[in-house]
C-alpha positions, -999 to +999 in steps of 0.1 A: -129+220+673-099+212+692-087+241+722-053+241+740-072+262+765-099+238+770-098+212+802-127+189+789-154+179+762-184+205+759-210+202+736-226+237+726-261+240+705-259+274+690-289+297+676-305+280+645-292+241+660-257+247+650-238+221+670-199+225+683-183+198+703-149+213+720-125+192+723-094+195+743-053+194+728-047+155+729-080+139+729-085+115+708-117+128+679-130+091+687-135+099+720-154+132+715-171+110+686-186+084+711-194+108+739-214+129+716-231+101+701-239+089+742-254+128+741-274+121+710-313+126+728-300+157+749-286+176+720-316+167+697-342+180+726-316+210+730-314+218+693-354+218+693-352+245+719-329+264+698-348+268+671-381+277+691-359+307+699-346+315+670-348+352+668-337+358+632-370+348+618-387+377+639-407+396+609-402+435+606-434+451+621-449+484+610-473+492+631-489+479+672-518+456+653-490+436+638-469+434+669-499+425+688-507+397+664-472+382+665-469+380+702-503+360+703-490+339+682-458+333+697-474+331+729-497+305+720-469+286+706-446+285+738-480+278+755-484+249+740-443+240+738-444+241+775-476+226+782-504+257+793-526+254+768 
């Protein structure tokens, strides 16, 4: 995406890994090409963080036994994402 407003590169992971490099009015795409690729590891381990956000697959809970069992879930799985378990 190219910006007249835009002063320099930025690379934005959106919810569900969506990926948008900004690009400001005169820079060459090649450029913005090759310093995303330098990026490469850092937007992968970004994109993985993403998606362990991603609040769009929350499930539609009826009642406080379903809630309950979600959040242990969920908690167990950030546990182990950020190393307490």
């Amino acid at each position: 995406m190219t910006s007249a407003r835009a002063k320099r590169l930025r690379i934005t992971v959106k919810q569900g890994g969506h990926v948008r490099v900004t690009i400001p009015k005169g820079m060459p795409h090649k450029f913005a090409e090759d310093f995303l690729l330098s990026k490469k590891q850092l937007v992968l381990k970004h994109i993985d963080k993403v998606k362990l956000y991603d609040y769009a697959t929350l499930p539609e809970v009826e009642n406080k036994i379903q809630a309950s069992a979600f959040l242990q879930k969920r908690l167990a799985k950030l546990a182990k994402y950020f190393g307490y378990t």
